[in-house]
C-alpha positions in Angstrom: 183.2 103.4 185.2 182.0 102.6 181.9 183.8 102.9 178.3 181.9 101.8 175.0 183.0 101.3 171.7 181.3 100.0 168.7 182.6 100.1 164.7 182.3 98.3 161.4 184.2 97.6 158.3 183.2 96.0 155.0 185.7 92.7 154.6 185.7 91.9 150.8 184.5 87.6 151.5 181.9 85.9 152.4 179.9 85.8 155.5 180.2 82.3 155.7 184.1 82.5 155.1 184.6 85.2 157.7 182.8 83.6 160.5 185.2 80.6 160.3 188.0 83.0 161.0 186.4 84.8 163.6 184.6 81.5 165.4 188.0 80.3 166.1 188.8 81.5 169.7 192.0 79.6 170.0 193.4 81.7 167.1 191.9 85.2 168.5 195.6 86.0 170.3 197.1 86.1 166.9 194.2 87.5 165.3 193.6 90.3 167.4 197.1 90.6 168.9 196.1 91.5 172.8 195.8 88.0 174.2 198.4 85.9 175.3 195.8 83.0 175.7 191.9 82.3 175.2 191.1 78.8 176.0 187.7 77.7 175.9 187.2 74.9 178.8 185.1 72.5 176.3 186.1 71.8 172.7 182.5 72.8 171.5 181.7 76.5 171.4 178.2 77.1 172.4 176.3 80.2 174.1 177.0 79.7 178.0 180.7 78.2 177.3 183.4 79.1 179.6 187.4 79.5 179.2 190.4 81.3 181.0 192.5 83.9 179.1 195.4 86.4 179.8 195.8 90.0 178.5 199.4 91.1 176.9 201.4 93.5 177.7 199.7 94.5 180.9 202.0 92.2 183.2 202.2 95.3 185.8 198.5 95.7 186.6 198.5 91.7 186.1 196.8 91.2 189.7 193.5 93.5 188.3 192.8 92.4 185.5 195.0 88.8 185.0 194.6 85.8 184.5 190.7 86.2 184.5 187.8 83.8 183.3 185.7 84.1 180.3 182.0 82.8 178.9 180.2 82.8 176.0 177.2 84.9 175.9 176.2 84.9 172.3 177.6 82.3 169.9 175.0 82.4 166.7 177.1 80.3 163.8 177.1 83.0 161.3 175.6 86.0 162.7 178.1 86.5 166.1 179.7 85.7 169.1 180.2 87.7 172.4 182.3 87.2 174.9 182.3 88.3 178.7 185.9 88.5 180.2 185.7 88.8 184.0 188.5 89.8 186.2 188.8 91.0 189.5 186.4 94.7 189.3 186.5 94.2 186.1 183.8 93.5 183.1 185.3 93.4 179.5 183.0 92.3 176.4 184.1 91.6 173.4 181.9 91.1 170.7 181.7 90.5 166.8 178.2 90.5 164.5 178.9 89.3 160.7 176.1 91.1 158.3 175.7 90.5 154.4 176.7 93.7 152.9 174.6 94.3 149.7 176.3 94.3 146.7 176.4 97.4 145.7 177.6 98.8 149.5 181.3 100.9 148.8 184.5 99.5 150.6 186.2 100.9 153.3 184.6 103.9 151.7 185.9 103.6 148.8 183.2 105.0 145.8 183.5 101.6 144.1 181.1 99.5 144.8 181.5 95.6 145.8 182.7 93.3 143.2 181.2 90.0 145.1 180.1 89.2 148.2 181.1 90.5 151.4 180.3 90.8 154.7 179.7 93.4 157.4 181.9 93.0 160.4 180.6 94.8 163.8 182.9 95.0 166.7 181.5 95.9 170.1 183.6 96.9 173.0 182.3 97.3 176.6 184.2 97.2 180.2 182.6 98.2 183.2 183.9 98.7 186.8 186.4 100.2 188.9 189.5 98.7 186.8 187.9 100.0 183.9 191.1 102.7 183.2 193.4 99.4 183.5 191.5 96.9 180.5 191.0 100.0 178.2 194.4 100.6 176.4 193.3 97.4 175.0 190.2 98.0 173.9 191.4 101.1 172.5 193.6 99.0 170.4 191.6 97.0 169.2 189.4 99.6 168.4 192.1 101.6 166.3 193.2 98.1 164.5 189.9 97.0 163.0 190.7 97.1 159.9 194.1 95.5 160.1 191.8 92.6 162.0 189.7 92.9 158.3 193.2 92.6 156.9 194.5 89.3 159.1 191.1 87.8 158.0 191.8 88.4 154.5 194.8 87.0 154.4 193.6 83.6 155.9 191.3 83.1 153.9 194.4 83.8 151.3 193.6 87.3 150.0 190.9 89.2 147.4 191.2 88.2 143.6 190.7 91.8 142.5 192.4 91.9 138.6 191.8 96.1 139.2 193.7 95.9 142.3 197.2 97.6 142.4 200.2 97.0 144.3 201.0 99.7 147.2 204.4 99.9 147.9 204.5 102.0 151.4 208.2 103.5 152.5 209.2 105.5 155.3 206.8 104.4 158.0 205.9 101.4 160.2 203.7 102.8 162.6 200.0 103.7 163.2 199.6 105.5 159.4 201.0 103.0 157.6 198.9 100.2 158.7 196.4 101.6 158.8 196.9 102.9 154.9 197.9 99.3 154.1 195.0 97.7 156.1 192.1 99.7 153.9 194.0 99.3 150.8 193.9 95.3 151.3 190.5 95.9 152.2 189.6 97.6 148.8 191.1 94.8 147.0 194.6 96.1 146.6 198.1 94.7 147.4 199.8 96.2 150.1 203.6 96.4 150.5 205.8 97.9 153.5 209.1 98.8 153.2 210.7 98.6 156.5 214.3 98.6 158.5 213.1 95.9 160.9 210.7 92.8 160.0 206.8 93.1 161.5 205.9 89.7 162.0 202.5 90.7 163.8 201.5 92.7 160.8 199.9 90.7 157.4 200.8 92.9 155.1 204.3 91.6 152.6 207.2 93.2 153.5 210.7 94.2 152.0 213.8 95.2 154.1 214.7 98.9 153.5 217.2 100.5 155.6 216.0 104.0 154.3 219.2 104.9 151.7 220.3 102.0 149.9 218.4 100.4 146.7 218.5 96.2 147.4 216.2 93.5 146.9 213.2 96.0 147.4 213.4 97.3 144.3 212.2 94.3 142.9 208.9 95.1 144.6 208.9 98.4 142.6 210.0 97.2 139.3 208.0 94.0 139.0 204.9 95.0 137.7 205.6 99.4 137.5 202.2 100.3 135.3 200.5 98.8 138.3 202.4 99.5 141.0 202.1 103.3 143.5 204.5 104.1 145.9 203.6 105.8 148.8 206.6 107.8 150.0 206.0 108.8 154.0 209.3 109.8 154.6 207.6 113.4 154.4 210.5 115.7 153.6 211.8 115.1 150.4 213.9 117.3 147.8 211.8 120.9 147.5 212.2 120.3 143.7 209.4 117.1 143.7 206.2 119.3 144.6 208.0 123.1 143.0 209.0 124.5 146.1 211.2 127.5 146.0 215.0 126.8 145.7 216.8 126.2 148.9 214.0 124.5 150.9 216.2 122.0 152.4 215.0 118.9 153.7 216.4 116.6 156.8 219.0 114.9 155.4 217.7 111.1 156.1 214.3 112.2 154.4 215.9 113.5 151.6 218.2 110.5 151.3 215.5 108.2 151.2 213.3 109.9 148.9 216.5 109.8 146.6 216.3 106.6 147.0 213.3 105.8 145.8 213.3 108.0 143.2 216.4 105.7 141.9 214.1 102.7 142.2 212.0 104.1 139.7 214.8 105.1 137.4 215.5 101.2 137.3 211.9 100.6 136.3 211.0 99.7 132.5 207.6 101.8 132.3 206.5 104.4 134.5 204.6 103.7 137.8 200.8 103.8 137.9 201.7 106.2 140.4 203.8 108.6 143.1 201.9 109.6 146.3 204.0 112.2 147.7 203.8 113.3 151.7 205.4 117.3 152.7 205.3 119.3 155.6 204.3 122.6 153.2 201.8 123.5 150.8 198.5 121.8 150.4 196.8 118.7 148.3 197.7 119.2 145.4 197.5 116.9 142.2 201.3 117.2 139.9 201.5 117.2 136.7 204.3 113.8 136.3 207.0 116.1 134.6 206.5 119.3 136.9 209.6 119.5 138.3 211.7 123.0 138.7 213.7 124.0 135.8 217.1 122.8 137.4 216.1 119.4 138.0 217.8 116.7 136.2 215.7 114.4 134.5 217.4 111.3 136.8 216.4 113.0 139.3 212.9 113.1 139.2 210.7 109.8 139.7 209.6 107.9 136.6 205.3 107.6 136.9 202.4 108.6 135.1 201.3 110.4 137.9 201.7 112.2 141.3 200.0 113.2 143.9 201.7 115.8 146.9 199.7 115.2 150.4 200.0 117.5 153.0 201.2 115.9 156.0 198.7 114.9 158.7 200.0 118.0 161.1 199.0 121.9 161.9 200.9 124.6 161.8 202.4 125.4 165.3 200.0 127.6 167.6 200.9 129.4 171.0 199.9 126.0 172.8 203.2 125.3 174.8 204.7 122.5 172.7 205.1 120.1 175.3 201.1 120.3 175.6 200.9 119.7 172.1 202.8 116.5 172.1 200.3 115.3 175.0 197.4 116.6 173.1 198.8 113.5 170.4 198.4 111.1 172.7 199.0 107.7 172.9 195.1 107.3 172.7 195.5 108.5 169.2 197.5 105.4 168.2 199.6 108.3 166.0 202.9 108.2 167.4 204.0 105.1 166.7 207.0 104.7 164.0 209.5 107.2 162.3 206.7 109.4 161.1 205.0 109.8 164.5 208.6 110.4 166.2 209.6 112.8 163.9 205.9 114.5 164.2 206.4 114.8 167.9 209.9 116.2 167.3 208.8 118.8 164.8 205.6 119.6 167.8 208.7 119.8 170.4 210.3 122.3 168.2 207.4 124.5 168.3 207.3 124.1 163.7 203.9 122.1 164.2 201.3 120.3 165.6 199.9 116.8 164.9 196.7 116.8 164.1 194.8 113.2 164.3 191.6 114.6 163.5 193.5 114.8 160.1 195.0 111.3 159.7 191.5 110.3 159.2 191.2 112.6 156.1 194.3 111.9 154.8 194.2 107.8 154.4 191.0 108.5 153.1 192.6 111.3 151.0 195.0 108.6 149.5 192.7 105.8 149.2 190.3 107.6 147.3 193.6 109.0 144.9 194.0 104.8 144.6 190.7 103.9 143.5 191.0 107.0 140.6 194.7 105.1 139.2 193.0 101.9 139.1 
């Protein structure tokens, strides 16, 4: 059995700076999350080195796969490194080529071009052999979280000076969307906030306890800096009045209660937000008008930015597809279901209202990112 994989980004440093992150196997567990250990058997790294390492989080298959040995097929200071992970039936290679991206190359496909140099980062996945369904959950993760790798590699080399950047506060989500949002946003020279209930240490992204209702400490993030500042709000169904829905669209009561929230935060603020990136279940994409609201709405009510933008949430509208296929046509492959918004997409699919679409997650980070680079 055979399963390949190969994908770049654009990381905002130089070449030079970026291969001293990525050179340093010792710190690949933390910086790519899936390894418990990689040791190299020698202290210098050279092609035909040698080390033992140990996968995380597969402790039941541990006798395939577990703990295996490792050597060093390409190590090019500055271009690459490859490395062949054997374990019993099992071939896993894992492999990294740095480029020089030219300077006028886009980020993350962002429409703005480079402001510096920065490099081209390849990542090559391969496992062969009979084990091969075993080793590729992980390879599939690290293929989903390449740009939060860009993002850990970033922040060691302690961040992108970008005076255009703004700060994106993201609420109501800690799972596969919002990393991913936040990853390409530091990637494209921005800040990157998450709100969340429960700390992330493994993510590199700053974070701010929210519990989903209450207005606390977080709304310093909000009301530090508000002309540049967006907030992202993923808590998907808020009050119908914030995108003109008909009167008496309710939403689910935590949703709504959050969104309130927020809302509040930016009541507390001295100038508006840059802006309000809004995500629903209904309607379409649709750029707001900052003081369309419906008729009844109080003005406290409504958020205070120069600027909104209503998203469409990444989801279909439910088909004759038995739901419980649905769900499994999510999959864990997609990486989507992870967090509050992927639970509560999966619960809306198990109620037969919708589908989740990942095809569409795609689109809609991009969707966002590209509404980002316009409010710079």
């Amino acid at each position: 059995m055979t399963w390949i994989r190969e994908r770049s980004i654009t990381v905002p440093a130089p070449r030079d700076d970026v291969w001293g992150v990525i050179s340093n196997l010792a710190a690949w567990p933390a910086l790519l999350g899936e390894f418990n250990n990689l040791v190299p058997s020698e202290g210098q790294l050279r092609a035909g080195g040698a080390g033992t390492f140990t996968i995380a989080g597969l402790k039941a298959a541990a006798h395939l796969i577990a703990p295996g040995t490792f050597y060093i097929r390409h190590f090019a200071p500055g271009q690459g490194v490859e490395l062949v992970l054997q374990a019993p039936r099992a071939q896993f290679v894992v492999g990294f080529a740095l480029d020089d991206a030219p300077l006028d190359a886009p980020v993350a496909g962002s429409a703005a071009p480079l402001s510096g140099p920065a490099t081209v980062l390849t990542q090559t996945l391969h496992i062969e052999g009979v084990t091969e369904r075993v080793v590729r959950p992980v390879a599939e993760r690290l293929d989903a979280r390449l740009d939060v790798l860009g993002a850990r590699i970033l922040g060691q080399l302690g961040g992108v000076a970008e005076s255009r950047g703004l700060k994106v506060v993201i609420a109501g989500e800690s799972g596969d969307v919002a990393t991913r949002l936040a990853a390409r946003a530091a990637l494209r020279g921005h800040r990157p906030v998450l709100l969340l209930s429960e700390s992330r240490p493994d993510l590199p992204f700053a974070q701010a306890y929210w519990n989903g209702t209450d207005l606390g400490g977080w709304v310093n993030e909000v009301r530090e800096q508000p002309g540049r500042t967006v907030l992202v709000n993923l808590t998907a169904d808020a009050p119908a009045h914030l995108d003109g829905a008909a009167p008496g669209v309710a939403a689910e009561g935590y949703a709504a209660r959050g969104t309130h929230s927020l809302i509040m935060a930016t009541r507390q603020c001295h100038e508006p937000l840059r802006g309000w990136v809004q995500l629903e279940y209904r309607g379409a994409h649709a750029e707001v008008p900052a003081e369309t609201h419906a008729p009844e709405t109080p003005a406290d009510e409504r958020p205070n930015t120069l600027e909104r933008y209503v998203l469409r949430a990444p989801v279909a509208p439910a088909s004759a597809l038995n739901p419980l296929a649905v769900v499994a046509a999510a999959g864990a492959e997609t990486q989507i279901g992870r967090g509050k918004l992927g639970r509560r997409l999966r619960r809306l699919a198990e109620l037969g209202r919708t589908q989740i679409d990942p095809s569409a997650v795609e689109l809609w980070v991009a969707d966002v990112l590209e509404r980002l680079d316009a409010w710079r």
